[in-house]
C-alpha positions in Angstrom: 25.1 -29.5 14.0 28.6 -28.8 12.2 29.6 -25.1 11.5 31.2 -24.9 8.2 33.4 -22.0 7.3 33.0 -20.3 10.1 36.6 -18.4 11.9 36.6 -21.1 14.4 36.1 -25.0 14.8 33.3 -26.8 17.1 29.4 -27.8 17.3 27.2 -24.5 16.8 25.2 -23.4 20.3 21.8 -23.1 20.7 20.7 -19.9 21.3 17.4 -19.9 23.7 15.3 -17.1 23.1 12.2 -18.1 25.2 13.5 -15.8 28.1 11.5 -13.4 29.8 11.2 -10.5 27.6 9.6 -12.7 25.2 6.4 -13.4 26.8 2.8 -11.7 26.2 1.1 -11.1 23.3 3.7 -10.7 20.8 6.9 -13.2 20.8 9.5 -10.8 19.5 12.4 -8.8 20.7 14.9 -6.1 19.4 18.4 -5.8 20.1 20.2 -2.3 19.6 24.1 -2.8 18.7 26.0 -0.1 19.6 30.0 -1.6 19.5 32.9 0.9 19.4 34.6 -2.0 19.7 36.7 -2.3 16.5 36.8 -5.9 16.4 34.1 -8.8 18.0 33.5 -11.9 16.8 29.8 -13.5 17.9 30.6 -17.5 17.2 28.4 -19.8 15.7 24.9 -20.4 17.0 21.4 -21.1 15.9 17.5 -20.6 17.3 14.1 -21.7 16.3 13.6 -17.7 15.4 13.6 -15.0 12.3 16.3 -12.8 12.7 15.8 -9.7 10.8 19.3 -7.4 11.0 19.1 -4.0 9.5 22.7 -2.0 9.2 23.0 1.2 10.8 26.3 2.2 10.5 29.6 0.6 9.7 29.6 -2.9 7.9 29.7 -6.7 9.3 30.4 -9.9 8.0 27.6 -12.9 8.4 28.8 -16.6 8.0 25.8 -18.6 6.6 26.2 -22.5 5.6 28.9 -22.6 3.1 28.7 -18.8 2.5 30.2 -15.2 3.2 27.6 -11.8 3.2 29.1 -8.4 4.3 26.1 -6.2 5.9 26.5 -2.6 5.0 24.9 0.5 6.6 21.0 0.2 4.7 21.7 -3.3 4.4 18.5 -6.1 5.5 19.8 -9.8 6.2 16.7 -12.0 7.2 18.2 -15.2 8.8 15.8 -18.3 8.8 15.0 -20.6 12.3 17.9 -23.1 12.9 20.3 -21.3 9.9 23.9 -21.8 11.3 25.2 -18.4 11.5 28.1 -16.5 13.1 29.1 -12.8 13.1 32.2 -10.5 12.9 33.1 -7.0 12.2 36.6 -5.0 12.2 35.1 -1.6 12.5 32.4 0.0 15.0 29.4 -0.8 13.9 25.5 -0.2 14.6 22.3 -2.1 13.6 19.1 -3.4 14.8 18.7 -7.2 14.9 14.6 -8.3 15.4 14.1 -11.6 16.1 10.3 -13.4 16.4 8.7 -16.6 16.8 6.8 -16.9 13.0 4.2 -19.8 14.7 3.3 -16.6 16.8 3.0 -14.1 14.3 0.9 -16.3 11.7 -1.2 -18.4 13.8 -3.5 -17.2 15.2 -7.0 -18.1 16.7 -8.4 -15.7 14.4 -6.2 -16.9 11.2 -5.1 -20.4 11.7 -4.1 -20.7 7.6 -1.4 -19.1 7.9 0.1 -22.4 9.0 1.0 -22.9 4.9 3.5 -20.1 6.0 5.0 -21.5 8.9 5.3 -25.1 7.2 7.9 -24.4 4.4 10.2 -22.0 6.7 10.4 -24.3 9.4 11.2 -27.5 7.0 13.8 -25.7 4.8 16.6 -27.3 4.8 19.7 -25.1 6.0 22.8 -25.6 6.2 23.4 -28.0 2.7 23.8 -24.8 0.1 22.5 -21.5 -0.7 19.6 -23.3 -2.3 18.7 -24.9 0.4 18.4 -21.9 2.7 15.6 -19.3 2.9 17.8 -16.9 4.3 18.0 -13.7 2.7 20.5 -10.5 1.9 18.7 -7.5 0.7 21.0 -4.7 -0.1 20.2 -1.0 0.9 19.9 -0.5 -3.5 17.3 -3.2 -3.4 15.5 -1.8 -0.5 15.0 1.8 -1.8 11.7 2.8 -3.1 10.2 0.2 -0.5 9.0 1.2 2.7 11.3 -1.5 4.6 13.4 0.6 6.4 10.3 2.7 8.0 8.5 -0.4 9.2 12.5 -1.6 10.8 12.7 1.4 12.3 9.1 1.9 13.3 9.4 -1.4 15.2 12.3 0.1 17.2 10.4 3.0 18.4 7.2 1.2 19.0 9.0 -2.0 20.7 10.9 0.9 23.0 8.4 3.4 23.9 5.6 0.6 24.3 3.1 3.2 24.4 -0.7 1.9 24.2 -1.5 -0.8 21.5 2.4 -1.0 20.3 1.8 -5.3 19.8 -0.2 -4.1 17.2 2.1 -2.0 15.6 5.2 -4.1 15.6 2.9 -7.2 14.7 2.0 -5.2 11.4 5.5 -4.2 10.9 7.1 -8.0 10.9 3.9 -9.0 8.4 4.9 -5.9 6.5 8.5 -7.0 6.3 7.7 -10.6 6.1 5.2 -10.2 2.9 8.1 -8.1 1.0 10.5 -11.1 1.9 8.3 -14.0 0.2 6.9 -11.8 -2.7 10.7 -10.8 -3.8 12.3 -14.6 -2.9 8.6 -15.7 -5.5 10.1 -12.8 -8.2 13.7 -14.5 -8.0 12.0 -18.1 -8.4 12.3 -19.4 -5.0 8.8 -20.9 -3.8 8.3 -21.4 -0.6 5.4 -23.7 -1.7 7.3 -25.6 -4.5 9.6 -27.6 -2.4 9.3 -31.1 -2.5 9.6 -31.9 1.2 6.5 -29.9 1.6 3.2 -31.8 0.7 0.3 -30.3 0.3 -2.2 -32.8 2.9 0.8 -31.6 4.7 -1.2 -28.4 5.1 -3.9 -29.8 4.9 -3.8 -31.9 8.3 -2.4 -29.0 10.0 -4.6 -26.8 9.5 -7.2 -29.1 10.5 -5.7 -29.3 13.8 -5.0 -26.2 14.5 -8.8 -25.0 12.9 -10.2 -27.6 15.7 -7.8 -26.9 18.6 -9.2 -22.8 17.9 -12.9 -24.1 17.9 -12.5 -26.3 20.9 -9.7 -24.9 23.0 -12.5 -24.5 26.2 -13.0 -28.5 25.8 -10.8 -31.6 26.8 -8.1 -31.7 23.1 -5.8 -34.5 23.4 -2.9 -35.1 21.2 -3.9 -39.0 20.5 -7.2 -37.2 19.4 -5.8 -34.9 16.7 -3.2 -38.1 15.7 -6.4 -40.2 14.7 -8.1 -37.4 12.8 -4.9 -37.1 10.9 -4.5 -40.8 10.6 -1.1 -40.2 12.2 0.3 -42.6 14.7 1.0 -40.7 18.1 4.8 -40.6 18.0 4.4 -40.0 14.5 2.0 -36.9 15.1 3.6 -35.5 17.6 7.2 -34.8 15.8 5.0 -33.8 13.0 3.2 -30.8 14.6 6.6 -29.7 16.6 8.9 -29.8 12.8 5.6 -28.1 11.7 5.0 -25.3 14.5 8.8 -25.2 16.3 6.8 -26.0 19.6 5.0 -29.2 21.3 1.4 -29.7 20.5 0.3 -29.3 24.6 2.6 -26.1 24.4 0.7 -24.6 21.5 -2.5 -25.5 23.0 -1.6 -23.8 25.8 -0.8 -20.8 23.7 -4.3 -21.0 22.2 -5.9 -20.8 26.0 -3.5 -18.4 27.3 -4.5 -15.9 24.6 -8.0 -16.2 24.7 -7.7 -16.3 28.9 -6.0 -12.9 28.6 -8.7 -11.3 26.3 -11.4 -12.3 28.5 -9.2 -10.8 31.4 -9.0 -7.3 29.6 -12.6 -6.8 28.0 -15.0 -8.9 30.6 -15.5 -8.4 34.2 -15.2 -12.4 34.9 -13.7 -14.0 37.6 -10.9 -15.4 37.2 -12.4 -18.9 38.7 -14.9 -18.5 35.4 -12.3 -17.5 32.8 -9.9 -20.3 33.7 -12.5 -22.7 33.6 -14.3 -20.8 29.7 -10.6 -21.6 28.3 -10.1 -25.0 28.9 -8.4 -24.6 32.5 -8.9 -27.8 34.9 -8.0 -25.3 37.8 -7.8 -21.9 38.6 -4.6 -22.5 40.5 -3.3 -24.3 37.2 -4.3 -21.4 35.1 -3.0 -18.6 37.7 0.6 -20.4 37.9 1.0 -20.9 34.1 -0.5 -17.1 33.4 2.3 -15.7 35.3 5.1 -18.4 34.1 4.1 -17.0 30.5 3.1 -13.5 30.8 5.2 -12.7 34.0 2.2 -11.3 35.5 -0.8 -12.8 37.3 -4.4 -12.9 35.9 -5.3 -10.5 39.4 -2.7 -8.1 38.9 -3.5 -7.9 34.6 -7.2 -7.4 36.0 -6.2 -4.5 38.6 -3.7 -2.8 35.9 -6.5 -2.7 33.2 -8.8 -1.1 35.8 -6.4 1.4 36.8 -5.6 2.4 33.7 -9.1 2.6 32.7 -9.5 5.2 35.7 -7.2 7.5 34.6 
């Protein structure tokens, strides 16, 4: 992937944001720039994540595709999943920069429709023109009278404290953010839903799948299952569901048991034997060594922190 005007010459990096931090409940993360530093350049990169930036203090510059956007204290600049992008700033400057996985945020086993969501973002086009880009500058004028700032800067307290129940807070925050985003890029004429890459049995076929993988995550769901149910070939379905989702179809799956694994750990007294093998699990030793890859904690030591703190 080329950069184009961007300070420097070269491919863009990919920036992976899967690290450690990332993992639970809610894929997200917040970064807190503090530079006194009166000149940095961040070169060109990209990632399969939202990047929300909200300015602080000071100003920035923000190299998109074929365009220039200065950031200004107040400013919002919502950066789309693999939007080319490189920073710069000749002044000390502040901001928060949110970043989050949208397959995450919107599907969920309780709301798999909100794939129509995910579809659109993730098969924009970036990098050709502004048109073609669903990234977004919203300047601290346009933002006033909303309640955008709050939720930004609610999200910072809640992601740093972490006190009880903050995934829920930040979670409502980013939809917060996210629904002011498409409603005012629908007021300026700029569907998400009217693009012509975007069909609608599209949407239809995925959120087939994903309805069936959230009925029958417990059972046996193979991929060359959901290909023939979507009249897909296998190749063919499976770089469907990853342009779709940003993530493999066994990966996702695995999201779906991991989730409802982790709920059964907190609000049932089930062994762990039982709950690996209630959420689709072929072994207990399988589920215990992907539980802590993902959630950086094993399902023994989530079970003894949850009793502890229920003790209190």
């Amino acid at each position: 992937m080329k950069t184009k005007n961007f300070p420097h010459e070269g491919e863009a990096i990919y920036e992976d944001l899967h690290r450690s931090h990332l993992a639970g409940a809610i894929a997200s993360c917040l970064h807190f720039m503090d530079n006194e530093n009166p000149c940095r350049e961040i070169p060109a990169h990209y990632h399969d994540f939202i990047e929300i930036i909200y300015g602080i203090r000071g100003s920035f510059y923000a190299s998109m595709a074929n365009r220039d956007v200065q950031v200004h204290e107040g400013d919002m600049l919502l950066i789309n999943v693999n939007e080319v992008h490189a920073f710069r700033h000749y002044e000390p400057c502040e901001y928060y920069c949110l970043q989050f996985d949208p397959a995450q945020f919107f599907i969920s086993p309780m709301y798999s429709t909100g794939a129509k969501y995910i579809l659109p973002i993730r098969t924009a086009f970036s990098g050709s023109d502004e048109e073609g880009s669903f990234s977004l500058l919203a300047t601290k004028d346009e933002l006033e009278g909303t309640l955008i700032p709050e939720y930004i800067r609610d999200y910072h307290r809640e992601f740093t404290e972490r006190s009880p129940g903050y995934e829920l807070a930040i979670r409502s925050d980013i939809l917060r953010i996210f629904l002011w985003y498409l409603r005012r890029m629908e007021k300026n004429g700029i569907s998400l839903y009217k693009s012509a890459s975007i069909q609608e049995d599209d949407l239809l076929r995925l959120n087939s799948v994903l309805d069936y993988i959230h009925k029958n995550y417990m059972h046996p769901v193979l991929a060359e299952q959901m290909a023939k149910m979507c009249n897909m070939s296998y190749s063919y379905f499976s770089r469907f569901f990853r342009n779709c989702m940003g993530q493999t179809f066994s990966d996702y799956l695995l999201f779906v048991r991991l989730t409802e694994a982790e709920k059964l750990l907190i609000t049932t007294s089930k062994s762990i034997s039982s709950i690996a093998l209630d959420t689709g699990f072929s072994t207990s030793s399988y589920f215990i060594t992907q539980f802590k890859k993902h959630k950086n904690i094993t399902p023994k030591q989530l079970k003894q922190r949850i009793s502890s703190d229920s003790g209190k």
